[in-house]
Structures are given as structure tokens and as C-alpha cells.
Residue, then its C-alpha position, 0 to 999 in steps of 0.5 A: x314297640x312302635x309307641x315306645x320308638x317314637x316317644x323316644x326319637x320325640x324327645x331326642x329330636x326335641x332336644x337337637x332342634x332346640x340346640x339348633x334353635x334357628x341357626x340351622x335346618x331343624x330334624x323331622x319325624x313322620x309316622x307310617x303304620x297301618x291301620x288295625x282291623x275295625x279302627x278306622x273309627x277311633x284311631x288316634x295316631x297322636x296318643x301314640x306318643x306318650x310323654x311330651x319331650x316338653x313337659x314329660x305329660x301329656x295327652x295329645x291332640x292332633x293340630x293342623x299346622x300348615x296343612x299338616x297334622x303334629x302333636x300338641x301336649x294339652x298340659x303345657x300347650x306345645x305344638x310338636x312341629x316336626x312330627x308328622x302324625x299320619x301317613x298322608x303327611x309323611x308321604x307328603x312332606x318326606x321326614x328325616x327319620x320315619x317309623x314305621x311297620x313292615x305291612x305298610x311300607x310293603x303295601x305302599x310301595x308296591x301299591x302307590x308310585x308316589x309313595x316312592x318319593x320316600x326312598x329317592x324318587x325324583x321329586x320337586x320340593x316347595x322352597x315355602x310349605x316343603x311339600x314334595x312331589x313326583x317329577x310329573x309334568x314339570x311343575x314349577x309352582x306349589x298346589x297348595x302355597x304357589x310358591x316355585x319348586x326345587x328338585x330334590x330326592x330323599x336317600x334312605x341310607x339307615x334301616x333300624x330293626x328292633x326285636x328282630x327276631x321277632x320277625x319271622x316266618x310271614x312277617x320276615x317274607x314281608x320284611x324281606x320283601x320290604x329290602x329288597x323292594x327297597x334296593x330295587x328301587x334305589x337302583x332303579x332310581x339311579x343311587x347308591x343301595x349300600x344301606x347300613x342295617x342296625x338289628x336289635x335283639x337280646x336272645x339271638x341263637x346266631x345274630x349274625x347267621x340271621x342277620x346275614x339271611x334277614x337283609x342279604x348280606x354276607x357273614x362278613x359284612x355283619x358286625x355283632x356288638x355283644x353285650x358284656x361289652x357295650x351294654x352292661x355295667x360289671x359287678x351290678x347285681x340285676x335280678x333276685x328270681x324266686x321258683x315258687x311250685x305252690x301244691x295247694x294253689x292254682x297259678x291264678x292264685x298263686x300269681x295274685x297272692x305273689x302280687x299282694x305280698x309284694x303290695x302288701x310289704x310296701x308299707x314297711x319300705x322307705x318312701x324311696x323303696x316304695x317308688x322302686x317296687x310299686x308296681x308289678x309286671x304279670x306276663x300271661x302267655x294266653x289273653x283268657x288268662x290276663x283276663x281272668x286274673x285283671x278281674x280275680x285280683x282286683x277283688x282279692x285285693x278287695x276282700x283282704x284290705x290290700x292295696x294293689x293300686x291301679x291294675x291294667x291289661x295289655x294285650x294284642x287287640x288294643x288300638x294303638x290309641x288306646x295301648x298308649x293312653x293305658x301305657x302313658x297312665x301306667x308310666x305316671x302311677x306309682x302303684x299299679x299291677x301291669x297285666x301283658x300278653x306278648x305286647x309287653x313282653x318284647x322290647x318294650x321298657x316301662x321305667x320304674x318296673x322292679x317287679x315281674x311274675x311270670x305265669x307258668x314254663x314260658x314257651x321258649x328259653x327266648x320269651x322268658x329271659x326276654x320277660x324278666x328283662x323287663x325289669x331292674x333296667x334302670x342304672x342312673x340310680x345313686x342307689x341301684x335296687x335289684x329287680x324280683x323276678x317271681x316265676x309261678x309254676x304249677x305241678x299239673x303241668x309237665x313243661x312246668x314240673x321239667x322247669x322246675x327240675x332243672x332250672x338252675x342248669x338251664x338258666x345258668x347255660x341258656x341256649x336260645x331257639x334258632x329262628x327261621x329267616x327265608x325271603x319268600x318262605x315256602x314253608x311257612x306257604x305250605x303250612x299255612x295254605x294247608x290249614x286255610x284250605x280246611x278252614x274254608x273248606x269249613x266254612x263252606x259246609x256250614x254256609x252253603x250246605x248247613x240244610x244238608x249236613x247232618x252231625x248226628x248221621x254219618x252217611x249224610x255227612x259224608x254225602x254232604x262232604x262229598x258234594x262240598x268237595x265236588x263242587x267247590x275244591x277249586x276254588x278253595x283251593x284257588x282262594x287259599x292260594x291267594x290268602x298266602x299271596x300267591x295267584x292259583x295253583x298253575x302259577x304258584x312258582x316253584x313245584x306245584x305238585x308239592x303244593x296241591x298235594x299240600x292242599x289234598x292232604x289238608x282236605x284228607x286230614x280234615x275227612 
């Protein structure tokens, strides 16, 4: 989703300053997302726009224009200026427009004071370069330019949230704490914090109720756009959806089957047909599954003479770098296979995209019609085409078998899951410290007392558990604690009887 948003506000802004031209201010853009695990080695924020505004390729390589770091296409050698591509670059020159991740802005703000420049902390601008800085000590002259400096101050006024549904339990209490982390500090800062919030999502059970709760307004404050009336043509037909309840094929099979029957087909379509159907989404609910057929099909294809075109795998362990070279390339292929977990799942759009399979009963009514409304999403056509949608099911699996029984009722009156929305989240706390506090009491078997800890001697095993216990419960404990942010039982807020009784039963259930 990151990729995608800020390939588009590329483009858009590419455009307004180029109507601009030198008349007036031109708009910038900066980037603040964290870092995953393991890619401080590899991690390349300029391959995470994937089309260049300019040409419409790419890839990208990182140019230091002035002491910052912006985009420049390799294809036809434009140098993106306005965007910023790192988070030093983006505190540092304070963009109009900033995306950005719940994690990071949490992180920063309540971490590092200068990052606070972003959301109106007093500051000196360079009337030269535009770097800012906090009001410290009265500094007339830039540090990197020397040229004088002005005061000034950043104002956020407008918060987007994309897929926000997405956005609960742990991630909705950094969310949330994110809000009101960012009204606390405008006030303090002395401005305004009527902030306009702008929430996105397709399958909200009640969009307003969670939107109230989400950002801490009223019910009515909150103004729901529905979409038969601001997004959708009438009378279009979008998708054909075909139930296929193989008995002699496993949804492996049946999954790459239905992918080269469609490939298989495209010879006999119209060159224009060819281009709307070649290539294919397949949404797996598991990464094994993604895996297993990335390679199964690829050989099937092989083995029959079938052309798939070229097959790739999104999922959720990808660096960013890495997801949006792959995404730009499945953009640019005319025929390919688009394997995804969740990562493709949500929110994100691939033109083009016509076809989708589906692996199994999806886990909730939410994630299956957010999948197939992946596809049929283009409506500037002369000659619009309907999506297909193939959803493969398998009798051994009984979600599937009530699927299968009763879908026409439940797609023709969807009900979406509610989600759960609480600023700070205590229930997700005691869950997850229960589960922590097994996991590390585990661990601590296997670490500190592996020569004493016997599988195959139930006496034994219980001694060492016992010892384990003796000896390291409270610090486990103190440690779960603060693997869920809080700091030791005593000082745990709320009722710290609920949550040592938490952390006991876990141990109980774990014995």
C-alpha cells in the first residue's frame, strides 16, 4: 500500500508542478517509514516508486540534489526533486504531503523532539536550501548553506488512512496512540487540532461507529461517502465468479489447472482480449501455499506446452525494494501469474488485473470480497470486459463444503465482521502477554536448562519445570510485560490482579 500511494501522489504532484512551472511554490513529497528486520543492507526507498510520472518506467536510483536524496528514472533520466526519499530527508526539509506508517511516526515523535517540526513545532527555515530546524538558540544562519533563516512551523491539518480496517488490535493502539499523540502536541504548540480524517475501506461492518472510535470523534462528526453513490457506474456488469468443487483434484491442482485454462484460451481471443485477461491474480491464504504452487505451476505449464508468462510471489517477508521492483515488472508484463498472500490482497490495484482464483473459503466474508475486488477495476474502456473471478474449493475442508452450500445466499447478502477499535487495547494485552509468557517460558527450558530437561522422563521434566518456574517466573513475566509495552506488573495501570492471573494461567496451560 505504501508503494502504491506513493506512486500515485508521484504522479499527481508531478503534474501540478508542472502546471505551476516557475509561477508559483512547486508541492513536495517525503517518505517516513521504518526499516523491516534484516534490511538495513539492502534497503532501497527509490525502488519503491514503481512507475516514473515522467516516462511511465523506470527503475530508480537515488540523486543527492542539494544535500537531499530524490528519485531519478534511469529511462529517460529525470530527477524527481520534490520527492524525498528517506526519513532524515523528510524531517529535515518538512514536505507538504508525507507517507508514512503508524510504527514510525509513534517511534519518532515520542522518541526524537526534533522530529516534532513536522506537526508544528516552532522552527527556522533557510530562505536558500529550505532546511528547517527547531528554535534552538536563536540561529540566524543556515549550517549547511549559511544563508539567513526565517521563522516558521508545519501545520498538519489532513490525516488519510487507507484500508483502515486493517488497522486493529496492536496496530490500531499505535494508531491511535499516533492521534492522540498528534493533537497533544499541536496543542501544546499552541495551534489548532481540528484535524479532518479521511478513512478508506470497502467492507466496514459500521464505517462510522469504527471511525468514531478509531480517531476520537463523535458519531456525528463522521460523514460516510457510500459507494453506490460516489464510486460506482450503474448498470456496469463487473465480475462473472465461477464455484469450482473439484472431487478428483486437490486446490493445488485445481488452482494451476484453472491458471492454464484461462492461459491456454488466450490464443483464440483477440489481440485486445489477450491484453485484458493475461494475467492472473491467485490470493493463497498461507506463504507454503504461495510457495508450493510458484513452483508446481511453473512445471505443469512446462509439461503441457502451455504458456503462463512470467509467475511471481508476493508476500509479506519481501523488502520494500524488492516488493516494488517485482510489482513494477508485474505491471509492465503482458502475461503473467500473480501469486499473493494478504500483501496483494488489500487495497492494492494492479491495472490490467481481469482475472483472480482464489485458494479455498477465505477467512472472513471481509477478505474474499476485498480479493475479488482486485480485478474488473478499470472503467476508462471504450469496451469495458467483465473481471473472472474463480473461487476453488475442496470437499475435505468443511469451511469450504458450508461455502459451497450456501453461497448464493451469502454473496447476494453479505454482512462484514465488525472489528475491534480500542485506544490502548487491553485485550489484545492480556492475549498476547499470555502467549509471550509460554513462549519464553520455553524458551528458557531449552536455553538454561536443556541438560536437565528430559522428553522421554515425565518425573524429570517436571522437576526441570518446576526449577524453571522457581527461578525465572518473574522475570518472564516482568519481560512479557514489556514485549506489550508495559513496564512490570506493579506498574501495569489498570487492575494488575486480572493481568498476573493472565500470565499464571498461561504458565498453568502451558504445564
Amino acid at each position: 500500500l505504501t508503494i502504491q500511494q506513493l506512486t500515485a501522489l508521484a504522479k499527481y504532484i508531478h503534474e501540478i508542478n508542472r502546471h505551476i512551472g516557475s509561477a508559483g511554490r512547486k508541492l513536495t513529497l517525503g517518505l517516513y517509514i521504518g526499516k523491516g528486520y534484516g534490511e538495513d543492507r539492502y534497503y532501497a526507498p527509490e525502488q519503491m516508486i514503481a512507475e516514473c510520472p515522467e516516462c511511465g518506467r523506470g527503475p530508480f536510483k537515488a540523486h543527492p540534489v542539494n544535500g537531499k536524496y530524490s528519485p531519478r528514472c534511469e529511462s529517460c533520466d529525470k530527477v524527481l526533486d520534490y520527492i524525498l526519499l528517506n526519513d532524515q530527508g523528510t524531517q529535515q526539509f518538512c514536505p507538504d504531503i508525507v507517507v508514512a506508517t503508524p510504527d514510525k511516526l509513534v517511534y519518532e515523535l515520542a522518541r526524537d523532539e526534533s522530529s516534532h517540526v513536522l506537526i508544528g513545532a516552532p522552527m527556522l527555515v533557510c530562505g536558500s536550501c529550505g532546511r528547517v530546524s527547531p528554535r534552538l538558540g536563536g540561529r540566524a544562519a543556515c549550517n549547511e548553506c549559511n544563508a539567513a533563516m526565517v521563522e516558521g512551523r508545519s501545520d498538519v491539518r489532513f490525516v488519510f488512512l487507507d484500508e483502515f480496517t486493517l488497522l486493529s488490535g496492536m496496530p490500531s493502539s499505535r494508531l491511535s496512540h499516533f492521534i492522540r499523540l498528534l493533537r497533544r502536541l499541536k496543542q501544546n504548540y499552541g495551534l489548532n487540532d481540528d484535524i479532518v480524517f479521511y478513512l478508506a475501506c470497502a467492507t466496514a461492518a459500521r464505517p462510522d461507529e469504527f471511525a468514531s472510535r478509531l480517531v476520537g470523534v463523535g458519531k456525528g462528526d463522521v460523514i460516510v461517502l457510500k459507494e453506490g453513490d460516489y464510486f460506482r457506474e450503474g448498470g456496469r456488469l463487473w465480475q462473472r465468479l465461477v464455484v469450482l468443487y473439484p472431487w478428483d483434484l486437490s486446490t493445488l491442482g485445481s488452482v494451476s489447472w484453472g491458471c492454464l485454462a484461462v492461459a491456454g484460451a488466450l490464443g483464440a481471443l483477440t489481440e485486445k482480449q489477450r491484453e485484458d485477461y493475461g494475467k492472473q491474480l491467485v490470493y493463497v491464504q498461507r506463504r507454503d501455499d504461495g510457495h508450493n504452487l510458484y513452483q508446481y505451476i511453473q512445471r505443469l505449464g512446462y509439461e503441457v506446452g502451455i504458456d503462463l508468462g512470467t509467475p511471481f510471489f508476493f508476500h509479506g517477508d519481501m523488502a520494500a525494494g524488492e516488493l516494488a521492483k517485482e510489482k513494477a515488472d508485474a505491471q509492465l508484463a503482458k502475461r503473467a501469474v500473480l501469486i499473493g498472500t494478504s500483501t496483494l490482497g488489500w487495497g492494492v490495484h494492479l491495472p490490467w488485473l481481469n482475472v483472480a482464483h482464489i485458494w479455498g473459503a477465505p477467512n472472513s466474508t471481509s477478505e474474499f470480497f476485498q480479493v475479488i475486488g482486485r480485478v474488473g477495476r478499470e472503467v476508462a474502456r471504450e469496451l469495458e470486459v467483465p473481471a473472472l473471478v474463480v473461487l476453488h474449493l475442496y470437499p475435505g475442508n468443511p469451511r469450504d463444503v458450508w461455502l459451497y452450500d450456501s453461497f448464493i445466499n451469502w454473496f447476494e447478502d453479505p454482512s462484514f465482521e465488525p472489528e475491534l477499535v480500542e485506544p490502548y487495547n487491553t485485550s489484545a494485552v492480556r492475549s498476547t502477554c499470555a502467549s509471550i509468557t509460554a513462549s519464553l517460558l520455553i524458551s528458557r527450558l531449552y536455553t538454561r536448562y536443556h541438560n536437565a530437561y528430559d522428553p522421554k522422563s515425565p518425573r524429570h521434566r517436571a522437576q526441570t519445570i518446576r526449577r524453571c518456574l522457581r527461578e525465572e517466573l518473574k522475570g518472564i513475566a516482568e519481560e512479557a510485560l514489556e514485549w506489550v509495552y508495559l513496564r512490570g506488573l506493579e506498574e501495569a495501570g489498570g487492575d494488575p490482579t486480572g493481568i498476573k492471573a493472565g500470565v499464571f494461567n498461561a504458565v498453568a496451560d502451558y504445564i
